[in-house]
DSSP file (Angstrom, degrees, kcal/mol; ACC not computed):
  #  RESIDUE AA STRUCTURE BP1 BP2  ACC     N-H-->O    O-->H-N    N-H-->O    O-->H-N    TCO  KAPPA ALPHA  PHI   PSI    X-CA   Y-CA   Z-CA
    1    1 A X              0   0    0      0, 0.0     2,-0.2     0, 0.0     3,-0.0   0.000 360.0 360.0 360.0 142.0   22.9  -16.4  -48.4
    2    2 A X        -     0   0    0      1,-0.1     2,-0.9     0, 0.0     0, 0.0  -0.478 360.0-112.1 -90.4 147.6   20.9  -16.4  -45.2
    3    3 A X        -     0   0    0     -2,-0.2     2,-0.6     2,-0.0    -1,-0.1  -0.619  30.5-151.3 -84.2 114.3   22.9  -16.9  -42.1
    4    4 A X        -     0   0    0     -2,-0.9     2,-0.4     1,-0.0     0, 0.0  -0.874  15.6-127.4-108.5 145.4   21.9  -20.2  -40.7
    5    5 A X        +     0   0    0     -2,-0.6     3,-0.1     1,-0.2    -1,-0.0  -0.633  34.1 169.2-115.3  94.5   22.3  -20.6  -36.8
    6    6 A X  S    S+     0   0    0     -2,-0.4     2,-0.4     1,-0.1    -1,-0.2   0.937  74.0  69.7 -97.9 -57.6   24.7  -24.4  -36.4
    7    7 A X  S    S-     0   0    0     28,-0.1     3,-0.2     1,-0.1    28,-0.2  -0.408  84.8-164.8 -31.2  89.2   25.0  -23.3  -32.5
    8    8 A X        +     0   0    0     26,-4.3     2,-3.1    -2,-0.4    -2,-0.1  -0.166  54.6  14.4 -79.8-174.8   21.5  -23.8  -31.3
    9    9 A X  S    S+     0   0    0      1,-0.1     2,-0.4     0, 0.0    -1,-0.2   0.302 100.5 107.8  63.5 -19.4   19.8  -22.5  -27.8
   10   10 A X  S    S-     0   0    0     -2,-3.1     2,-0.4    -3,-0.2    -1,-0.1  -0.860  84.2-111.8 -95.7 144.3   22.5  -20.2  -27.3
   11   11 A X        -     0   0    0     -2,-0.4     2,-0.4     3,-0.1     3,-0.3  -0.490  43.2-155.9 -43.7 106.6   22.5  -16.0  -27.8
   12   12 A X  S    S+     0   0    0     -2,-0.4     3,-0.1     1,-0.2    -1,-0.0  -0.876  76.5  32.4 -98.2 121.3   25.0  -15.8  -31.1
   13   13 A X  S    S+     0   0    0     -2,-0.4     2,-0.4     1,-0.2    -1,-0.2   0.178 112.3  94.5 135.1  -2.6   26.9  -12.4  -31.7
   14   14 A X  S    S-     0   0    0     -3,-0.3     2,-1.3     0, 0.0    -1,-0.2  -0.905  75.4-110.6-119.2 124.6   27.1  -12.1  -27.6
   15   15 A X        +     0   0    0     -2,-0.4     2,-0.1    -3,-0.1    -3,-0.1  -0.393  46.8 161.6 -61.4  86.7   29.2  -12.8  -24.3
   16   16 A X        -     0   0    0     -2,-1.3     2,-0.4    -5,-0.2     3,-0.1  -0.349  35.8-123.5-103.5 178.8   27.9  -15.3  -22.2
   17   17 A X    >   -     0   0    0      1,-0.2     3,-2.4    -2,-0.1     4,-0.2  -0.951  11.1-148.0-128.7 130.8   28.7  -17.5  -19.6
   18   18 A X  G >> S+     0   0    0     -2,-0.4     3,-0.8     1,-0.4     4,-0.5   0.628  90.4  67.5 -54.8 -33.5   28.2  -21.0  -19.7
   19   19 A X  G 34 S+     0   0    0      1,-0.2    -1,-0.4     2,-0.1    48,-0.0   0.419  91.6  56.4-104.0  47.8   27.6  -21.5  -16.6
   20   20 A X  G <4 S+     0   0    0     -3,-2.4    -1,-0.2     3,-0.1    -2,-0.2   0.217  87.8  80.7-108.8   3.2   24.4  -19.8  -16.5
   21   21 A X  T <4 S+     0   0    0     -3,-0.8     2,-0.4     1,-0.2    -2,-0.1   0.707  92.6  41.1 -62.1 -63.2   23.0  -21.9  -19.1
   22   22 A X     <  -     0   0    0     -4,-0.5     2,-0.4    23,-0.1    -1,-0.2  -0.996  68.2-154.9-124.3 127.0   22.1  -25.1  -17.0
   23   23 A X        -     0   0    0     -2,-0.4     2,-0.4    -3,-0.1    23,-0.1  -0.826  21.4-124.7 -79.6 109.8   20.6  -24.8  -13.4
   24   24 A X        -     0   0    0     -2,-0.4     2,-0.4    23,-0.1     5,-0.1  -0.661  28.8-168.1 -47.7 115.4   21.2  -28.0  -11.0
   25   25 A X    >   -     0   0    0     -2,-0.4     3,-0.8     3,-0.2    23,-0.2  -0.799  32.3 -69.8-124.0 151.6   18.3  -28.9  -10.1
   26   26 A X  T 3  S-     0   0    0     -2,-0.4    -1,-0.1     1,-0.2     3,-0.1   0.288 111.0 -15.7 -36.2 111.1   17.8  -31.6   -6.9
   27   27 A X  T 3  S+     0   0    0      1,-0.2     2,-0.3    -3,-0.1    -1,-0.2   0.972 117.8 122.9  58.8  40.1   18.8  -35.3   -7.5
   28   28 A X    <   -     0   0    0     -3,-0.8    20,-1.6     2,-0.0     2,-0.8  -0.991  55.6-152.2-142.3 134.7   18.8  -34.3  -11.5
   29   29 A X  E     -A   47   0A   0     -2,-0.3     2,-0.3    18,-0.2    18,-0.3  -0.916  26.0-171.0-100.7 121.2   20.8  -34.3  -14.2
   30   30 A X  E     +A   46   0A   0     16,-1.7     2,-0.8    -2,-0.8    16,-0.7  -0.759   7.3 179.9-100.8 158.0   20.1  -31.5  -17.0
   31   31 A X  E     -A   45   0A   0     -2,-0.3     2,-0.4    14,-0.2    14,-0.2  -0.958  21.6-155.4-145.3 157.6   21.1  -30.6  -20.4
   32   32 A X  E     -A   44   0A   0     12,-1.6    12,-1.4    -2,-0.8     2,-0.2  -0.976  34.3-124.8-117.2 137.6   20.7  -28.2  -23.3
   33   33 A X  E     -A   43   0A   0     -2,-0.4    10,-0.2    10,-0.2     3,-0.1  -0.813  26.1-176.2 -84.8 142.4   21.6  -29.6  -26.6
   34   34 A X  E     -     0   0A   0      8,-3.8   -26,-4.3    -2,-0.2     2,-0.4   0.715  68.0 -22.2 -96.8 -64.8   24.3  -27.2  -28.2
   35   35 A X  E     -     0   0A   0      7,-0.5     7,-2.5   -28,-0.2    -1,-0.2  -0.980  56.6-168.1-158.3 127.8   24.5  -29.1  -31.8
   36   36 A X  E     +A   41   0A   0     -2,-0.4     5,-0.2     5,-0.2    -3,-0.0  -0.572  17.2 152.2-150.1 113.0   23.8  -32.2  -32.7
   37   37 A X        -     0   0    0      3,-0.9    -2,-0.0    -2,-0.2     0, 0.0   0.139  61.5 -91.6 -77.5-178.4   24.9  -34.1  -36.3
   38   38 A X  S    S+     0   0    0      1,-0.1     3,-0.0     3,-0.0    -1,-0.0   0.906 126.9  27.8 -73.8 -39.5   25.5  -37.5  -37.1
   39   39 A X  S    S+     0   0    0     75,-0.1    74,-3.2    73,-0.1     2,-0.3   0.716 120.7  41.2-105.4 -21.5   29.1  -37.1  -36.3
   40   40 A X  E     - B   0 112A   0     72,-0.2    -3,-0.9    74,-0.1     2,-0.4  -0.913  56.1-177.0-117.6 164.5   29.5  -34.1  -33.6
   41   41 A X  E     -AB  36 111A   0     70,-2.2    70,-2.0    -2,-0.3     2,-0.4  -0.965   5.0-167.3-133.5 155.9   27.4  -33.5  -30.7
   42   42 A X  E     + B   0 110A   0     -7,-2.5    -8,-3.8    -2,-0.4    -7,-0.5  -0.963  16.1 171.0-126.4 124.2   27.6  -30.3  -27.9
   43   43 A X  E     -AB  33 109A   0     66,-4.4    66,-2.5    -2,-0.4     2,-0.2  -0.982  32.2-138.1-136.6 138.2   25.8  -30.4  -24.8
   44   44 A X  E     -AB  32 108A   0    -12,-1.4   -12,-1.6    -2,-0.4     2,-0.3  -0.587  29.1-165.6 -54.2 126.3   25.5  -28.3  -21.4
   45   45 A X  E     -AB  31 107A   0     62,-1.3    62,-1.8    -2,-0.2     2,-0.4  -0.952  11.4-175.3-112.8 149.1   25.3  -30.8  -18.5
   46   46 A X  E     -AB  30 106A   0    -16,-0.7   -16,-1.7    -2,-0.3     2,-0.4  -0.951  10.4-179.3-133.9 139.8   24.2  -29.8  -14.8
   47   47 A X  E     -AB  29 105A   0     58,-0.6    58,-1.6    -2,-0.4     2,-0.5  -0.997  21.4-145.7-120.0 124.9   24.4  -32.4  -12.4
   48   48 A X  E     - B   0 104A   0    -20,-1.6    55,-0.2    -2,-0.4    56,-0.2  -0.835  51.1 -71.0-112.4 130.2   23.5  -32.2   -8.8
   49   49 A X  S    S+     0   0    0     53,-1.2    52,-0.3    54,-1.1    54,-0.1   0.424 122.6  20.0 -46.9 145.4   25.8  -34.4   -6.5
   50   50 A X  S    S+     0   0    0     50,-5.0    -1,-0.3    52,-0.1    51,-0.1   0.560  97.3 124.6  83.2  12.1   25.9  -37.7   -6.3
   51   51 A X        +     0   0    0     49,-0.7     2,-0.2   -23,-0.1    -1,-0.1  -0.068  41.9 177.1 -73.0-174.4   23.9  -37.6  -10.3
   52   52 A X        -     0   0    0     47,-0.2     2,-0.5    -3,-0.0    47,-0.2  -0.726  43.5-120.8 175.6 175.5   26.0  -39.6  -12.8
   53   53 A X        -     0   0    0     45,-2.2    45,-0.4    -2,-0.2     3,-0.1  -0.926  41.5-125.1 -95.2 113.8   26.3  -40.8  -16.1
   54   54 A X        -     0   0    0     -2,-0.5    42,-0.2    43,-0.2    -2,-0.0  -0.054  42.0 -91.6 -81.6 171.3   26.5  -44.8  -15.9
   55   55 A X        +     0   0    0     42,-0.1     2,-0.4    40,-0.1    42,-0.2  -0.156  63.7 154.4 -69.1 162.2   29.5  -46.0  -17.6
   56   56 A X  B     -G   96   0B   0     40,-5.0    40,-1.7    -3,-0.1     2,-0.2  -0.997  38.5-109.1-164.6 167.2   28.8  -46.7  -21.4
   57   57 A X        -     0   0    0     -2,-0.4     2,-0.3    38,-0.2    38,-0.1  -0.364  24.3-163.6 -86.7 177.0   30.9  -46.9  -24.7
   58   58 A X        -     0   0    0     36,-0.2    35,-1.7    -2,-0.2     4,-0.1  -0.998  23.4-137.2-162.2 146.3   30.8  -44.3  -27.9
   59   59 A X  S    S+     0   0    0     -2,-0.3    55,-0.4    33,-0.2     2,-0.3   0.348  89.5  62.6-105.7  22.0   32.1  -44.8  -31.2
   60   60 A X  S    S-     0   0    0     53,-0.2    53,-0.2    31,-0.1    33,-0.2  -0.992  98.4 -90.6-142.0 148.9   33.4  -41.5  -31.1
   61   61 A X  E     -C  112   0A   0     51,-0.8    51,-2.4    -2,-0.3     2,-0.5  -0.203  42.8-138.3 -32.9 128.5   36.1  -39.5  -28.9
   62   62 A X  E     -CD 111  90A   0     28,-2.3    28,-1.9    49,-0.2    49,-0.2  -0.965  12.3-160.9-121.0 112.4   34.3  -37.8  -25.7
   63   63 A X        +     0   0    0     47,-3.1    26,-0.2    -2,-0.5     2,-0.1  -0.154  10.9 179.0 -87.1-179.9   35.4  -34.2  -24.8
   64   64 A X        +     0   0    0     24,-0.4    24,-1.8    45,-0.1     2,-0.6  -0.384   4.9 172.4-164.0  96.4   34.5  -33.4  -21.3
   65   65 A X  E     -FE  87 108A   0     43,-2.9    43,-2.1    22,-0.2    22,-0.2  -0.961  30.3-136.2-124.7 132.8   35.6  -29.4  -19.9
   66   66 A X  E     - E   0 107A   0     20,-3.7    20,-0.5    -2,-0.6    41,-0.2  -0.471  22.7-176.4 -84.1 155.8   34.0  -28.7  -16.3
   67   67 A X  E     +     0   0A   0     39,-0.8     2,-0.4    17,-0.2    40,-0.2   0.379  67.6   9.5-123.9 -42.1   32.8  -25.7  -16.0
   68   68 A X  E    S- E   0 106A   0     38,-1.1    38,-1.4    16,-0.1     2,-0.3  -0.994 110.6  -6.3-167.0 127.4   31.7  -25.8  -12.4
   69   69 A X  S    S-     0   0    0     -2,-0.4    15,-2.9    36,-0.2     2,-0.3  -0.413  83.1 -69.2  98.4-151.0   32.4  -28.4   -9.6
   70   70 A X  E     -H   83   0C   0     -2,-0.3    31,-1.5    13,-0.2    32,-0.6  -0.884  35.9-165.8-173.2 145.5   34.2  -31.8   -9.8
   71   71 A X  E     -HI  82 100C   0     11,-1.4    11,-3.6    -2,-0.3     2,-0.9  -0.934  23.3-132.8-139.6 143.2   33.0  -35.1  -11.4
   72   72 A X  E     -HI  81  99C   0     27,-0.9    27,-1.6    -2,-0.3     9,-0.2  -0.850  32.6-161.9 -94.5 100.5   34.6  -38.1  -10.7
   73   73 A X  E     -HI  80  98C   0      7,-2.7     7,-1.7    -2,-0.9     2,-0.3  -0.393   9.0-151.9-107.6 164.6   35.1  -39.6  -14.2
   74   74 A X  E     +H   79   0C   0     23,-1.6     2,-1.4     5,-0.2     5,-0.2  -0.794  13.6 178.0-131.5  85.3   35.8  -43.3  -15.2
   75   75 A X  E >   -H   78   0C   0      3,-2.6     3,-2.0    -2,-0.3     2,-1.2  -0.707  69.9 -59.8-100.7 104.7   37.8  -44.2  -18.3
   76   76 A X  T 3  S-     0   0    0     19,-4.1    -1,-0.0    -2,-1.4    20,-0.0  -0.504 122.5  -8.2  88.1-112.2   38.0  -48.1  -18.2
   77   77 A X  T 3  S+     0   0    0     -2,-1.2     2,-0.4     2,-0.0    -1,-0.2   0.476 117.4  85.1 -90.8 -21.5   39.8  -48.9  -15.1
   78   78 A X  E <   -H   75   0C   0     -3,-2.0    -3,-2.6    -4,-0.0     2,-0.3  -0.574  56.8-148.9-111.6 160.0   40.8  -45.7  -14.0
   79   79 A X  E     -H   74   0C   0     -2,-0.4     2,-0.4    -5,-0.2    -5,-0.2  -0.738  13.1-175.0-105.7 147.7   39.4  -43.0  -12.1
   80   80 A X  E     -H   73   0C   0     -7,-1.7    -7,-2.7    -2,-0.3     2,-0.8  -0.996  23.7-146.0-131.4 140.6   40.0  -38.7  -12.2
   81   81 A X  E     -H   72   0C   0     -2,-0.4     2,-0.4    -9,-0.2    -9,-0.2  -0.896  26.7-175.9 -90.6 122.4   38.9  -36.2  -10.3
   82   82 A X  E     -H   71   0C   0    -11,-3.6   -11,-1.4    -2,-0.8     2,-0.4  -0.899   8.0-170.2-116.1 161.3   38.5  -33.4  -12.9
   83   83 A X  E     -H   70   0C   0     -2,-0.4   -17,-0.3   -13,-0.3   -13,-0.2  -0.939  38.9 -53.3-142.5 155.9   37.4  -29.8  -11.6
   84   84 A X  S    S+     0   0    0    -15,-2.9    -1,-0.3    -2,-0.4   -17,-0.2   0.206 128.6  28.6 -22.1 153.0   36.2  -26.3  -12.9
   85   85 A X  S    S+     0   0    0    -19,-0.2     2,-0.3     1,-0.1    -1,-0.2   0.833 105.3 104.5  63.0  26.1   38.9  -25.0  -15.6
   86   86 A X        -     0   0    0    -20,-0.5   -20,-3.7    -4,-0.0     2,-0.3  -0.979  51.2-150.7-142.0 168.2   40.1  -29.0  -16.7
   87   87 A X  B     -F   65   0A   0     -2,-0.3     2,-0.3   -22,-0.2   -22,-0.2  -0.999   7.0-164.9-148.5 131.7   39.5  -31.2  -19.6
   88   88 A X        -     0   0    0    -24,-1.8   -24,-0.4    -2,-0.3     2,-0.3  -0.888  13.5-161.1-121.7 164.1   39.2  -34.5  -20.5
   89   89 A X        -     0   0    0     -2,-0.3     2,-0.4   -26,-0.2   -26,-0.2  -0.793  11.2-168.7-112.7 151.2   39.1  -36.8  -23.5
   90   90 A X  B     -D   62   0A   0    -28,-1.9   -28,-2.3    -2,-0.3     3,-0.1  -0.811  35.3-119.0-138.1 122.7   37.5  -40.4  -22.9
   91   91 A X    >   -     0   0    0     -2,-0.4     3,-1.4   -30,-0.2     2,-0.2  -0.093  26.4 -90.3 -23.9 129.3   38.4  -42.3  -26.0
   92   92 A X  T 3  S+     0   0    0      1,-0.2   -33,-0.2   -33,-0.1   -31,-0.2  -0.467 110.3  10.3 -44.3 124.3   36.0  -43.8  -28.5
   93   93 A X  T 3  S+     0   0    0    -35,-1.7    -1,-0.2     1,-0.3   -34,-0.1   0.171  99.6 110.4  46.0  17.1   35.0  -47.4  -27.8
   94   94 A X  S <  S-     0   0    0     -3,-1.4     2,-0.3   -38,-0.1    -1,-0.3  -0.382  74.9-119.4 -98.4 170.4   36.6  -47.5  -24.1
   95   95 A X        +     0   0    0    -38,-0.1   -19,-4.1    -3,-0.1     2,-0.2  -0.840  53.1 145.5-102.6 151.6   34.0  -47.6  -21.5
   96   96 A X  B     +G   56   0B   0    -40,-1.7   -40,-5.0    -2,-0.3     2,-0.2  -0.974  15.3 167.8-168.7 171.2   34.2  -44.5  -19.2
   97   97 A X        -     0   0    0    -42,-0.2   -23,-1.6    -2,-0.2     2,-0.2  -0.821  24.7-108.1 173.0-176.4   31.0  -42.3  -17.2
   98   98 A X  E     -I   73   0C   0    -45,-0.4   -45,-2.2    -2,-0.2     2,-0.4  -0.965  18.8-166.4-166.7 102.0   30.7  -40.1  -15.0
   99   99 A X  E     -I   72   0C   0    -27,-1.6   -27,-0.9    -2,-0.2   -47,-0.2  -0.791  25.2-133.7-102.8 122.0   29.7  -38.9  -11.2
  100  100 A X  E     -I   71   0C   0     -2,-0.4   -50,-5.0   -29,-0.2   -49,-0.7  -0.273  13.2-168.9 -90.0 152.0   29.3  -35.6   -9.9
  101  101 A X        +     0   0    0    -31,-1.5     2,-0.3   -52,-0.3    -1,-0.2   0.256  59.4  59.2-129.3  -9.3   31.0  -35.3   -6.7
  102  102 A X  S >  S-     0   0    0    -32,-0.6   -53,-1.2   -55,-0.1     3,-0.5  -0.918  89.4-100.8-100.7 140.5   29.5  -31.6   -5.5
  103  103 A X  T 3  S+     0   0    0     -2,-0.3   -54,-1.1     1,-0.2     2,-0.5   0.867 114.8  29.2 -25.0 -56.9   26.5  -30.0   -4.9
  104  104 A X  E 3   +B   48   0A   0    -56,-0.2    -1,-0.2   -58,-0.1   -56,-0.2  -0.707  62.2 164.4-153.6 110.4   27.0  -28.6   -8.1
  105  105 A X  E <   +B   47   0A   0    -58,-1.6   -58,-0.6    -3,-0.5   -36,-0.2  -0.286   5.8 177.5 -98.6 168.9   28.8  -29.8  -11.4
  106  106 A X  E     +BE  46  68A   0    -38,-1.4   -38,-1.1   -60,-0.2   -39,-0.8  -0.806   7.8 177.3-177.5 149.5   28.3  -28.3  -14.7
  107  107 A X  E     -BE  45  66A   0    -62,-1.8   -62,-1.3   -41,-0.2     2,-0.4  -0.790  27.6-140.3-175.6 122.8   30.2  -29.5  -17.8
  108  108 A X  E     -BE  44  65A   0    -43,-2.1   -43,-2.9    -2,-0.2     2,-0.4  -0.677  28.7-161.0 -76.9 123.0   30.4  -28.8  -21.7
  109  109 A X  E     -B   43   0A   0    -66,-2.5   -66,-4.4    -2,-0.4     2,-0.3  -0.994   6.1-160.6-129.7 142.6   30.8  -32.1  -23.4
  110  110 A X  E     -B   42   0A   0     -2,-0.4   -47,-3.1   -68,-0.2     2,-0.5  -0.793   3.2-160.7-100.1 122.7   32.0  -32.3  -27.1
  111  111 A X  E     -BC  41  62A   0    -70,-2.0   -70,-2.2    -2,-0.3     2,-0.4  -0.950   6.4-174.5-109.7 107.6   31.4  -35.6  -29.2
  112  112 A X  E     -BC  40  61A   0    -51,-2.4   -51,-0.8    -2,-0.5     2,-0.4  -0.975  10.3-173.2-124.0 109.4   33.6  -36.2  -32.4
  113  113 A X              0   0    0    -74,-3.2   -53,-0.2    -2,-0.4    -2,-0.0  -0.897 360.0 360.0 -95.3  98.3   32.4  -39.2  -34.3
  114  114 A X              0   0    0     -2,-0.4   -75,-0.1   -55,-0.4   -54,-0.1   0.390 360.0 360.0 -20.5 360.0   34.2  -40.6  -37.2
């Protein structure tokens, strides 16, 4: 059976670093799609400060681990400052988004959809 490649856009069999992946580029958000199915998604985000995500709902659980920076995240009513090396969940249907709050954010989000 041929080895098929579920991880896209990334070097497989090799040590990288994630955040070298996505550039911040002026008054821009970027991404690379990692994988994306009906039910999981991975994406690289770069954000350049003051970017954001507006708030919105998901019918699936929303991972969020910074990579670089700090984003001022919104789940509902409440607010975090998350930074490099933290992780957050924003539940499935809650409303929650997301601004970054540095020159330069970067942030693997994970999507698990029933």
């Amino acid at each position: 059976m041929e080895n098929q490649t579920l991880i896209r856009n990334l070097e497989q069999a090799s040590v990288i670093r994630l955040d070298q992946q996505v550039t911040v580029e002026p008054q821009q958000t970027s991404s690379m799609t990692l994988v994306q199915r009906p039910n999981f998604g991975m994406t690289l985000f770069a954000l350049d400060k003051g970017q954001e995500i507006k708030k919105h709902s998901s019918p699936g659980d929303a991972m969020v681990n910074v990579i670089e920076g700090v984003a001022e995240i919104t789940i509902g009513d409440d607010v975090y400052n998350v930074r490099a090396g933290e992780t957050i969940i924003m539940p499935s249907t809650i409303p929650h988004g997301l601004r970054a709050v540095e020159d330069s954010f970067k942030m693997l989000l994970i999507i698990v959809k029933p």
